[in-house]
SEVEXDREN-760541 format. One record per residue (C-alpha): x, y negated, z negated; residue in one letter. Coordinates in steps of 0.2 Angstrom, whole numbers, padded with zeros to 4 digits, always signed. Layout:
N
XYZA/...
! end
This chain:
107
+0000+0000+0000X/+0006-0016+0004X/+0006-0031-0006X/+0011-0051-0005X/+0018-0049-0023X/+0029-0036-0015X/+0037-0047+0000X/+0026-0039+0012X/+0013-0046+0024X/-0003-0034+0023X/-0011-0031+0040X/-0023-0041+0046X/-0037-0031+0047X/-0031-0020+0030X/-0039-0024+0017X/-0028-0032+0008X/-0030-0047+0020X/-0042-0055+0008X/-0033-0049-0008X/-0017-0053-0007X/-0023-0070-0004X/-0020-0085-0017X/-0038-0092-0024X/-0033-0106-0015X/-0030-0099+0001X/-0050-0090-0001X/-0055-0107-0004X/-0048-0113+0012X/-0056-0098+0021X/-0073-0100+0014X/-0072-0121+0018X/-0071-0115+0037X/-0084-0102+0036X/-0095-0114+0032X/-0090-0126+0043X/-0076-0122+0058X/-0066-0132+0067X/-0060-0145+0054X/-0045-0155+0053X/-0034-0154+0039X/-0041-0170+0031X/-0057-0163+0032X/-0053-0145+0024X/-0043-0157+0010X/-0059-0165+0006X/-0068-0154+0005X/-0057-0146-0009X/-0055-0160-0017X/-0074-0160-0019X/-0074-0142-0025X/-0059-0143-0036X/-0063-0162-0043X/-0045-0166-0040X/-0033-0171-0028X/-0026-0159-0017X/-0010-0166-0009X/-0003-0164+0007X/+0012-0154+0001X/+0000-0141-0006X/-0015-0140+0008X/-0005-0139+0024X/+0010-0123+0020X/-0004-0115+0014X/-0015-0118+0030X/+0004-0112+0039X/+0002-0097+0029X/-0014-0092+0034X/-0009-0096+0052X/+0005-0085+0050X/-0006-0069+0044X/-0018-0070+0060X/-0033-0079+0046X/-0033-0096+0054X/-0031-0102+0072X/-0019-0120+0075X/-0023-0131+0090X/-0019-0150+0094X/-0032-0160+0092X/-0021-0176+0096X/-0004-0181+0092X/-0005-0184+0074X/-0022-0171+0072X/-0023-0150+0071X/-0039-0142+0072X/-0042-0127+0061X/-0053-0113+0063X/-0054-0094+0056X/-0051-0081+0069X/-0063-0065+0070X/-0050-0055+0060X/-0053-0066+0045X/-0072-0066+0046X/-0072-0048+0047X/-0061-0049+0031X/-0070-0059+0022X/-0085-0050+0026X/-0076-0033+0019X/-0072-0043+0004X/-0091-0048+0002X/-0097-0031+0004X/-0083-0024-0009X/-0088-0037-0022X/-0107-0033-0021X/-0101-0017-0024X/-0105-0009-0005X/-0092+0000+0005X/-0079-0006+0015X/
! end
C-alpha cells in the first residue's frame, strides 16, 4: 500500500487518491466540485470564507501544484497573470469513492 507519509505518490485512481490528501487539499477539491473552473483568487476565497481566516498565497498555490502533479486538478492559462483550475474526471471519481466509503457503501 502506498502512502504520502511514505514518500510515495498513490495512484490516481487507487484509493488512496483522496486519503493521502491533506484536509486542505479535500477542501480545495470539494471548492471545485461545487463550482469548476476557478481562478486561484477565487478557490482562495472561497477558503478564506470556509476557514474564517486568511489563506495566503504561499500556502494555496503549491498546494494547488500538488494536486496538479497527482492528475486531481487540471492547469490552464487564463491570461498572463491568471490559471484556471478545474478537477479532472480521475478526481471526481475519487471523491466520489471517498463519499461512498464514508457513508459506509463500497468502494
Amino acid at each position: 500500500m502506498s502512502s504520502a507519509a511514505d514518500g510515495e505518490t498513490p495512484a490516481v485512481n487507487g484509493t488512496g487518491a483522496v486519503a493521502d490528501l491533506t484536509a486542505f487539499q479535500r477542501d480545495i477539491l470539494r471548492l471545485l466540485e461545487r463550482e469548476d473552473h476557478q481562478k486561484g483568487t477565487s478557490i482562495r476565497a472561497g477558503l478564506e470564507e470556509y476557514y474564517g481566516i486568511d489563506v495566503n498565497h504561499g500556502r494555496l498555490y503549491p498546494n494547488l501544484d500538488q494536486l496538479v502533479d497527482r492528475g486531481l486538478v487540471e492547469k490552464e492559462t487564463r491570461d498572463r497573470r491568471t490559471n484556471d483550475y478545474a478537477l479532472t474526471d480521475a478526481a471526481r471519481d475519487a471523491l466520489d469513492r471517498r463519499d461512498r466509503w464514508v457513508a459506509g457503501g463500497d468502494e
